[in-house]
C-alpha positions as CSV (number, residue, x, y, z in Angstrom):
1,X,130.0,149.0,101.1
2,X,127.8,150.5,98.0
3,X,124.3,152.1,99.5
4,X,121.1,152.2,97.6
5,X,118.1,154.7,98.4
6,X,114.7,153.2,97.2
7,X,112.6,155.9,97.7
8,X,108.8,157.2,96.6
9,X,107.5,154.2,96.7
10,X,103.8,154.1,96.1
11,X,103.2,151.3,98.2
12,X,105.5,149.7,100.0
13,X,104.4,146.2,101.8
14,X,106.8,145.0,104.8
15,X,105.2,141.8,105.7
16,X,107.1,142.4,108.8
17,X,105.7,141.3,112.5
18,X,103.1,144.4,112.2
19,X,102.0,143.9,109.3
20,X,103.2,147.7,107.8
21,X,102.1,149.0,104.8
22,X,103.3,152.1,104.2
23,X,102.1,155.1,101.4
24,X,105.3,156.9,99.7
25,X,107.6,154.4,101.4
26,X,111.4,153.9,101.0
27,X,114.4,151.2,101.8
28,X,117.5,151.9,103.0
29,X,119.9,148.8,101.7
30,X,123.9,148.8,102.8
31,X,125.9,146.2,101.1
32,X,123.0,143.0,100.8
33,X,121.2,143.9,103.8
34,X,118.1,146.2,104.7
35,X,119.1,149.0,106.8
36,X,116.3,151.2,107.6
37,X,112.2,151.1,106.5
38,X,109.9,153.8,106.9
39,X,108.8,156.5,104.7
40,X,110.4,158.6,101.8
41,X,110.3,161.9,104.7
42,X,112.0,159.5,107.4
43,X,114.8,158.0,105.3
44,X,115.5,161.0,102.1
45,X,118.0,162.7,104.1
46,X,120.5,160.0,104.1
47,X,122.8,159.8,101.5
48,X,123.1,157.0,99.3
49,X,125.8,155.4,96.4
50,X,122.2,155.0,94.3
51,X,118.6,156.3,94.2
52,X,115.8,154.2,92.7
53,X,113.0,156.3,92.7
54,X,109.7,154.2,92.2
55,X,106.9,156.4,92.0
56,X,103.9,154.7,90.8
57,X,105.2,150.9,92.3
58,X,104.5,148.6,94.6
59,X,106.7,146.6,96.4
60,X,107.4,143.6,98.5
61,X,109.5,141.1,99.6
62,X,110.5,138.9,96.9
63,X,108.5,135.6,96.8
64,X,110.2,131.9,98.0
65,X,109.3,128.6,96.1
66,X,109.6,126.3,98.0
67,X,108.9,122.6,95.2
68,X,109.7,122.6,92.1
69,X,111.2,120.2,89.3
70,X,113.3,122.6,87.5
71,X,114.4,120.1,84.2
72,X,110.9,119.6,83.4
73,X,110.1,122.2,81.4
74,X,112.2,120.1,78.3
75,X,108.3,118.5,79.0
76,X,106.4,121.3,79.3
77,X,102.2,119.8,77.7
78,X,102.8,116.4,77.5
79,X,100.5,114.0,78.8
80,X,98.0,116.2,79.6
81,X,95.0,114.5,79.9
82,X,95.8,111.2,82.3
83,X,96.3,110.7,86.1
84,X,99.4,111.3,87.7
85,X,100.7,107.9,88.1
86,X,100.3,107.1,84.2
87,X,101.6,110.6,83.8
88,X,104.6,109.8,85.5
89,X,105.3,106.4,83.6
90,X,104.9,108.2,80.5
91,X,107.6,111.1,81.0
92,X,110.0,108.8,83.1
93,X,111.7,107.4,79.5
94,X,112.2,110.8,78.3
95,X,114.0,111.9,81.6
96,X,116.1,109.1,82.0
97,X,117.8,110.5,78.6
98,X,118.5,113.4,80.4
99,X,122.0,114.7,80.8
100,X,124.6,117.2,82.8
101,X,123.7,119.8,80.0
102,X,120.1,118.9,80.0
103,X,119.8,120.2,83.8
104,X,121.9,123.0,83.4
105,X,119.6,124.5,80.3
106,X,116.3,123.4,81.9
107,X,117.7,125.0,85.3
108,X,118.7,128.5,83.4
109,X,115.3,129.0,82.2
110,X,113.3,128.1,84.9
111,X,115.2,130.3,87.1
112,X,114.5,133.3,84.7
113,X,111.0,132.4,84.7
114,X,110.8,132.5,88.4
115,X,112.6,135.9,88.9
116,X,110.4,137.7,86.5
117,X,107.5,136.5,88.0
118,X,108.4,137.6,91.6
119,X,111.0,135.1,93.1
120,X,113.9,135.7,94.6
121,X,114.1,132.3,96.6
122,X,113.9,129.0,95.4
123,X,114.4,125.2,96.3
124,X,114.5,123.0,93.4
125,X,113.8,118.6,93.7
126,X,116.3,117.2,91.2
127,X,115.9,113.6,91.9
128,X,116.3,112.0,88.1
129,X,119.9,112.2,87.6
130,X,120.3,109.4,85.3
131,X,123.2,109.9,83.0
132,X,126.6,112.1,85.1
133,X,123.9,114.9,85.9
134,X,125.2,116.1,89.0
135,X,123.3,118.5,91.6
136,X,126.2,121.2,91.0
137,X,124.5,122.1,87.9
138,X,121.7,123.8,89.0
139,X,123.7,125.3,92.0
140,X,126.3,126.8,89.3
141,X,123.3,128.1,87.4
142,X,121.8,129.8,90.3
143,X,125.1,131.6,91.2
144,X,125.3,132.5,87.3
145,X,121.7,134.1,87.5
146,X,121.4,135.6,90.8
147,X,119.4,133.6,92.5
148,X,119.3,132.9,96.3
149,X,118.9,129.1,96.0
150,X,118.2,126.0,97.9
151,X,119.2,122.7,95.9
152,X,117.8,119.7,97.0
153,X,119.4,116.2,96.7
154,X,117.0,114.2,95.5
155,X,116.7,110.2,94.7
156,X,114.7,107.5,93.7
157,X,115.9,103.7,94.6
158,X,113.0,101.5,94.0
159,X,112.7,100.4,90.9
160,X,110.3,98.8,89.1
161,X,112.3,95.0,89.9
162,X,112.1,96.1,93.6
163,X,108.1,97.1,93.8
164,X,108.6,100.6,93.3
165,X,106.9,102.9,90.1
166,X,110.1,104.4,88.5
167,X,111.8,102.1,85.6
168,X,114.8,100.5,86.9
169,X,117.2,103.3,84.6
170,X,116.1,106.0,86.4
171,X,116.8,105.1,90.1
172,X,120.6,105.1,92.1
173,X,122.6,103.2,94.2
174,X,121.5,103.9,98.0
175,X,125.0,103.9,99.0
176,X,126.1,106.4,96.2
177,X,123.0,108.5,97.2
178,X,124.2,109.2,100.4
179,X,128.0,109.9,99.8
180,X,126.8,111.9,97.2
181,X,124.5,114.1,99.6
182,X,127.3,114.1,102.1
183,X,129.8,115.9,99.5
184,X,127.4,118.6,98.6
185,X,126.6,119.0,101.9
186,X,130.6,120.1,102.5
187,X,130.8,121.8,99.0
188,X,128.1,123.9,98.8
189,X,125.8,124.2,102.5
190,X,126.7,127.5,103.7
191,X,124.6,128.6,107.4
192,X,126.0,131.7,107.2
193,X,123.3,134.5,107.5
194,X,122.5,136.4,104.2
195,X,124.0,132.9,102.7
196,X,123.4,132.1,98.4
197,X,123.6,128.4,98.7
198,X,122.1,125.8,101.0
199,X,121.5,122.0,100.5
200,X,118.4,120.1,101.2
201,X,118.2,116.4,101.6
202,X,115.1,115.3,99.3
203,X,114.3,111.3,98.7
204,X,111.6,111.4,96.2
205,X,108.2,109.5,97.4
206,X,107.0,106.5,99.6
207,X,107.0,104.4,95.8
208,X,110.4,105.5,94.7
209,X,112.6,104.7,97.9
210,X,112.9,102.2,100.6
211,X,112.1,102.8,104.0
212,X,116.1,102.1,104.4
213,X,117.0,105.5,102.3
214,X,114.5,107.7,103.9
215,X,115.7,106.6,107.7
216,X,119.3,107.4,106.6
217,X,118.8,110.6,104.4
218,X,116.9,111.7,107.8
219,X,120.1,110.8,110.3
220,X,122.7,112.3,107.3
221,X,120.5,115.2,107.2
222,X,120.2,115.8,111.0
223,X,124.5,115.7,111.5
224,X,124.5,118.7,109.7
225,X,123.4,122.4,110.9
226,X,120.7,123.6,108.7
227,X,119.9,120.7,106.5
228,X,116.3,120.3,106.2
229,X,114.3,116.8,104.6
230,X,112.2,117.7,101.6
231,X,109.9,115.1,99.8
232,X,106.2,114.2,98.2
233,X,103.2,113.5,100.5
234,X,99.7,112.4,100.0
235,X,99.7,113.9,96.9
236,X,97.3,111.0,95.4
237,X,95.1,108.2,96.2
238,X,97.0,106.1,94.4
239,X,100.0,106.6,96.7
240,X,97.6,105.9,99.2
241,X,96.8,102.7,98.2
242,X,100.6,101.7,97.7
243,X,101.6,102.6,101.4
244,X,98.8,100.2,102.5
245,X,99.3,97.1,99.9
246,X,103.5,97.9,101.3
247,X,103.5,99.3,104.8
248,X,100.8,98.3,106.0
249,X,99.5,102.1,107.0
250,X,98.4,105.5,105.3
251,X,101.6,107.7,104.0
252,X,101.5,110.1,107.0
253,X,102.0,106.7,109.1
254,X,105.2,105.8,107.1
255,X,106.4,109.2,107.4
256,X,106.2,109.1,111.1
257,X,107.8,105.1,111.2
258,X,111.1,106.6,109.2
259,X,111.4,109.5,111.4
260,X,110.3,111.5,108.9
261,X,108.1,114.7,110.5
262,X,109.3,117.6,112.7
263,X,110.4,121.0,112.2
264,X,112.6,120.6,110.0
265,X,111.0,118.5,107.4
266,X,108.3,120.1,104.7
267,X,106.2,118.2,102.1
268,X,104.7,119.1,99.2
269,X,101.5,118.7,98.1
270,X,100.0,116.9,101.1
271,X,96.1,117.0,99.8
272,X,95.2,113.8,101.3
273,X,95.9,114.5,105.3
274,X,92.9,114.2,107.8
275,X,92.1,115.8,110.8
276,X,94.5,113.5,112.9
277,X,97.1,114.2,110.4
278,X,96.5,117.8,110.4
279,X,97.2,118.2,113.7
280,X,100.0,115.8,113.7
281,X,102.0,118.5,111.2
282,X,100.7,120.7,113.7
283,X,101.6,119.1,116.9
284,X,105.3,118.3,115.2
285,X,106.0,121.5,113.5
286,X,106.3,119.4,110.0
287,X,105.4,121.9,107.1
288,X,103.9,121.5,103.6
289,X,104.0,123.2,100.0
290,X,100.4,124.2,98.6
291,X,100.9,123.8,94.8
292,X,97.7,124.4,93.3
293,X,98.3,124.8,89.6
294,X,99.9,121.0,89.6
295,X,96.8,120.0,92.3
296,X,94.1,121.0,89.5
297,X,96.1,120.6,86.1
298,X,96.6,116.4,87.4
299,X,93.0,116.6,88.8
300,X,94.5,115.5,92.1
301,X,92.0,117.5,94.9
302,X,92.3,120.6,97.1
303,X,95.2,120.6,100.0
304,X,93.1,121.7,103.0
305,X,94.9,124.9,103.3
306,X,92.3,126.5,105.6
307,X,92.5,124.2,107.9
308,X,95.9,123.3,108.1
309,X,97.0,127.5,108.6
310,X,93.9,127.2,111.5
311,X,95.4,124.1,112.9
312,X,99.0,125.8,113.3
313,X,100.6,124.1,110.4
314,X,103.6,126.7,108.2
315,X,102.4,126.4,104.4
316,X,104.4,127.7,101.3
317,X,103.7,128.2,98.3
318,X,105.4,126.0,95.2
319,X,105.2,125.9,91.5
320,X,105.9,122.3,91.3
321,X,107.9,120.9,88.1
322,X,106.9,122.6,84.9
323,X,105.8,119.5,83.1
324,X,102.9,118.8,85.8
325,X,102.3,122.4,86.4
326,X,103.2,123.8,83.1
327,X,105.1,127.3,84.2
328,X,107.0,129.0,86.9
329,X,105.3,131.8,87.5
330,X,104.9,132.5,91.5
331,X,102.2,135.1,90.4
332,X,99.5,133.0,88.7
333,X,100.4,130.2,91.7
334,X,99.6,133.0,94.3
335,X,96.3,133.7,92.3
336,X,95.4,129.8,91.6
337,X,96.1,129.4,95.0
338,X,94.0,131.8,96.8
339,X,90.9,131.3,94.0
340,X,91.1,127.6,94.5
341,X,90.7,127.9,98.6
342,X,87.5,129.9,97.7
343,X,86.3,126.7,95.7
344,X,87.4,124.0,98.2
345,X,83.5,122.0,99.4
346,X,82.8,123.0,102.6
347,X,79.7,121.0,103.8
348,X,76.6,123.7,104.8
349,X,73.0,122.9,105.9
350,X,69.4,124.1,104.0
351,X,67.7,126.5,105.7
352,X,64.5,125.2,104.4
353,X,62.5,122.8,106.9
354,X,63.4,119.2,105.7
355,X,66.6,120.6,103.1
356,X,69.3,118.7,103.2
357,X,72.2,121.0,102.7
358,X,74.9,120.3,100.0
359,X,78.3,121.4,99.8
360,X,79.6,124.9,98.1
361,X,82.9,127.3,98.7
362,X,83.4,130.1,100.6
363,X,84.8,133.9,99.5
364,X,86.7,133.7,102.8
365,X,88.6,130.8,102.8
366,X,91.7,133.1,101.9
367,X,92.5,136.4,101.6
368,X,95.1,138.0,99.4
369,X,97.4,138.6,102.6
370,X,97.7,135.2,103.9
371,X,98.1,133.8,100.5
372,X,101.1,136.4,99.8
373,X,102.2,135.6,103.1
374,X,102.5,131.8,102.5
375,X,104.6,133.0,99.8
376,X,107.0,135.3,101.6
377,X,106.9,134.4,105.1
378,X,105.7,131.0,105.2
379,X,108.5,129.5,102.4
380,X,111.1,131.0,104.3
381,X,110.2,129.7,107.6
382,X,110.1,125.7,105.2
383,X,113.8,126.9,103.8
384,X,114.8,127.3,107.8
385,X,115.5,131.0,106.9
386,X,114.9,134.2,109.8
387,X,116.8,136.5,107.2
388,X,114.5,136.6,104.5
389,X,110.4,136.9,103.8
390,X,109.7,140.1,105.3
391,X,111.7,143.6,104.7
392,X,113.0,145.0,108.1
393,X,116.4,146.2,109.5
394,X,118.9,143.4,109.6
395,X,117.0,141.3,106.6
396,X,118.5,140.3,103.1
397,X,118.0,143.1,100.9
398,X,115.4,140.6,98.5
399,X,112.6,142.8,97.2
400,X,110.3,143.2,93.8
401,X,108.6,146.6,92.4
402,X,105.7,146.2,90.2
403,X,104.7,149.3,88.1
404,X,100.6,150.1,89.0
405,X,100.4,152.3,85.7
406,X,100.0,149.4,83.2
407,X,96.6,147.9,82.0
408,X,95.8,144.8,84.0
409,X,96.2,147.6,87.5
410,X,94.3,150.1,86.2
411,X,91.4,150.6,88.9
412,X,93.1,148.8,91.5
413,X,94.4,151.9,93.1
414,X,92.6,151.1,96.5
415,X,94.3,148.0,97.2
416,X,97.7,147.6,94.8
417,X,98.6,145.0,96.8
418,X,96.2,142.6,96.7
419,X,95.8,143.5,92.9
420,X,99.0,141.8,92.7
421,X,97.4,138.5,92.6
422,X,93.9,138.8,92.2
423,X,94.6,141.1,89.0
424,X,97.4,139.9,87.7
425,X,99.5,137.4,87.0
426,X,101.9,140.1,86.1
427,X,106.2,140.8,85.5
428,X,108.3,142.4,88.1
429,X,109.6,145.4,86.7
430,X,112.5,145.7,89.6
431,X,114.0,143.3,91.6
432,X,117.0,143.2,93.8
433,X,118.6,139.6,95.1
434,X,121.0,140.0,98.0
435,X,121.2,143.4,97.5
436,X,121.9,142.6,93.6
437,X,120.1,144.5,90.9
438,X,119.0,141.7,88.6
439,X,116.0,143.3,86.8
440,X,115.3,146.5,86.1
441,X,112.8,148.2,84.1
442,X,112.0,144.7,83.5
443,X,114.7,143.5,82.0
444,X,117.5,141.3,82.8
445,X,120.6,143.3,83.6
446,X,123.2,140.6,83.1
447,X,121.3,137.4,81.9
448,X,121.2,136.7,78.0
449,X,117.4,135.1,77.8
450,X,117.6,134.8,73.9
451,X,120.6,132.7,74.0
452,X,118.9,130.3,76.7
453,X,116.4,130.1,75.2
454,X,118.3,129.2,72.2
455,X,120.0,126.6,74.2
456,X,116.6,125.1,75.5
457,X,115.3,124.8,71.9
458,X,118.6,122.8,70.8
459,X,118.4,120.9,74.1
460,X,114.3,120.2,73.5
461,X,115.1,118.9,70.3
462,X,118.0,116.5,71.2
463,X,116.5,114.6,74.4
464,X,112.7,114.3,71.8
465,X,114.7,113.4,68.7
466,X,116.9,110.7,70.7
C-alpha cells in the first residue's frame, strides 16, 4: 500500500475530540487512511512512498456538504428578485426540459466547484428527473472526479392536479419512485468503512409529495443499513401556510405524523422551528443543514443556529442548489454563515429608566470553530459517517492545504485558521480524497475543467434555446 508523508505543515487543524492544533504539524496516510498525527519531529523519521512538504499551509479536514441541487447551476441568476415559491414556478419549466446529459454536465461542474473550495464530501438532492435522467449520473460523475459522495433519491409526486406546487411534468409515479430507490440502494449503497458511494432517500417537501410517499420512503429507507431520510423543512412561511390549509398542523407536526424525525433523518434549511420544535430535533436526534447564502439570497430569515447547537441539535453546513444560492463554494457558505449568526435579532432591554429596548446582533453568536466545525464534524455526523470530519488514526485520509502567503492571508498570521473563513473565501491549493491527490498546487490533477466547462456552455444553451 503507497505511503504519503505530509510534513512541515504550518498549521495543522485536527478537529479531533481535543480539539488539537498543532504548529509544524505532519500526517502520516497508508493506503486511504490516516495513520499517525502529531508533529513534523514525531512522525519525520518514518519513511514514506511520498513527501508533501507544506511549509507556509494550513490544513484541515476537508469540508462535507451536506444540501445541494447540483443541475441548477444550468440556472445560475435567474429570478432573482421574487419569493421562493414564485421562484420555484418560474425555474420548474426549464428543469422539466432537463435530461440524462443535462445532470451529468451540471453534476461535473458543481463537483469541481465544491473541491476547489474545500469539499471533499458531498450529498446532492436530485429530485427533478423528468426526461430518463437517472440518479447514476451524478454517482458516475463523482467516481469520475474524486469525490466521496452521497446521492440522494429524490421525488416529487404532487402535482399541480393533485394540490401540490410542482407542474404535473415534473413529478413521478409513487410506485416507480420507490422501486427505483430500492435498485440504487443494491447498486450503489456501500456501508463499508472508508466507503465512495452511499444512497440517501430524499422526497422533496410537504407540497411536492403525499403523506403516502414520505411514510414509505421512511420504511424503504429504514430496511436498509445506513440509509438516511433527507428532505426540505420550514424553509418558508408559505410552506407554513400550506401544511395548515392541508394537514391541518405546522410542517414540524407532519414531519412527526409520517415518521419522519430521528437520528437518522436531517433537514435542510429548517428557519421556521420554535422553541418546542427545537427541542423536539433535540430530544429525537433529527438534524438540520444551515444554508445561509440560499436563506438571505430568497430573503427567507435566519435558521436559529445558536439555539439549535445550545439545544443539542447536529447542524451542517450546505450550499443549497446553485440557482437559489448562486455557487458552491463551502468557503464563502462557512463565512456567510458565521457573519449572518452575528446578525440574527436577539431581543435586549434599554438601560435607560423608561427605554424600551429593541432588538440588535451579537459578535458571539458564532465563532470561527464551531462554524468550521458544523462543516467538518457536524455534516459527517448528518451523512451517518464516524470515518470522516476530523483527522486522527483510523480516519479517511480527506484533507485540504491552503497556502497563508497569498494576499487575502496576509496579517492573519495569529490565527490562520480562522482566517480561513473570516478572510477569505479562498481556493484550496492541496487536497487529498480517500487518500487520492486530486488538487495540487491548485490545480486539478486528472479533471479537464476547460472541457466541462465547454460542455456546460453547449448544455446552457440547448435546455434555454429549447
Amino acid at each position: 500500500m503507497p505511503t504519503l508523508l505530509v510534513k512541515n505543515i504550518a498549521h495543522l487543524a485536527t478537529f479531533d475530540d481535543e480539539g488539537r492544533e498543532i504548529p509544524d504539524g505532519a500526517l502520516f496516510v497508508r493506503d486511504n487512511v490516516i495513520e499517525a498525527v502529531g508533529t513534523t519531529a514525531e512522525l519525520s523519521d518514518r519513511e514514506a512512498d511520498e513527501t508533501l512538504d507544506l511549509t507556509h499551509h494550513v490544513v484541515m479536514p476537508g469540508m462535507v456538504n451536506t444540501h445541494h441541487h447540483m443541475y441548477q447551476n444550468l440556472t445560475r441568476v435567474m429570478v432573482q428578485d421574487d419569493a421562493l415559491f414564485v421562484w420555484l414556478k418560474a425555474l420548474y419549466p426549464v428543469w422539466g426540459k432537463l435530461d440524462d446529459d443535462a445532470i451529468r454536465v451540471s453534476a461535473r461542474v458543481s463537483m469541481a466547484e465544491l473541491m476547489m473550495s474545500g469539499c471533499t464530501t458531498s450529498s446532492d438532492h436530485l429530485y427533478v428527473m423528468p426526461t430518463n435522467a437517472r440518479l447514476d449520473t451524478t454517482i458516475e460523475a463523482a467516481r469520475e472526479i474524486g469525490l466521496r459522495f452521497h446521492a440522494s433519491r429524490g421525488a416529487m409526486s404532487r402535482g399541480e392536479s393533485k394540490g401540490g406546487l410542482p407542474p404535473d411534468n415534473c413529478v413521478e409515479d409513487e410506485d416507480f419512485i420507490l422501486k427505483d430507490a430500492e435498485r440504487l440502494i443494491g447498486a450503489y449503497h456501500d456501508m463499508s468503512r472508508h466507503s465512495m458511494s452511499r444512497i440517501i432517500l430524499a422526497p422533496c417537501s410537504p407540497f411536492s409529495v403525499t403523506p403516502e410517499l414520505m411514510r414509505d420512503a421512511a420504511a424503504l429507507a429504514r430496511k436498509h443499513e445506513g440509509v438516511r431520510l433527507h428532505s426540505h423543512i420550514a424553509e418558508v412561511l408559505d410552506e407554513e401556510v400550506f401544511c395548515h390549509e392541508i394537514y391541518g398542523m405546522r410542517s414540524v407536526g407532519f414531519a412527526e405524523s409520517v415518521g419522519w424525525l430521528g437520528d437518522d433523518v436531517w433537514f435542510a434549511h429548517a428557519i421556521f422551528l420554535n422553541d418546542d420544535e427545537i427541542r423536539l430535533f433535540a430530544d429525537t436526534g433529527t438534524g438540520a443543514t444551515y444554508c445561509p447564502s440560499a436563506h438571505m439570497r430568497c430573503g427567507l430569515g435566519i435558521m436559529r443556529v445558536r439555539e439549535m447547537l445550545d439545544a443539542g441539535v447536529n447542524v451542517g453546513l450546505g450550499v443549497d442548489g446553485s440557482a437559489s444560492n448562486d455557487t458552491s463554494n463551502m468557503f464563502l457558505e462557512a463565512r456567510l454563515g458565521q457573519l449572518l449568526q452575528r446578525v440574527a435579532p436577539v431581543r435586549y432591554l434599554s438601560e435607560k429608566p423608561g427605554g424600551r429596548g429593541g432588538f440588535g446582533g451579537t459578535p458571539t453568536a458564532l465563532s470561527a470553530r464551531e462554524t468550521l466545525t458544523m462543516a467538518t464534524r457536524g455534516g459527517a455526523k448528518l451523512l451517518g459517517r464516524d470515518d470522516i470530519g476530523y483527522l486522527a488514526p483510523g480516519m479517511s485520509a480527506d484533507f485540504i492545504a491552503m497556502d497563508m502567503h497569498q494576499l487575502g492571508m496576509s496579517g492573519a498570521e495569529r490565527d490562520p485558521l480562522a482566517a480561513l473563513i473570516m478572510c477569505g473565501p479562498f481556493k484550496v491549493d492541496h487536497s487529498f480524497i480517500n487518500g487520492v491527490k486530486v488538487i495540487a498546487d491548485g490545480r486539478f490533477t486528472s479533471f479537464d475543467v476547460d472541457g466541462a466547462l465547454a460542455e456546460h456552455r453547449d448544455t446552457m444553451k440547448r435546455l434555454h434555446d429549447a
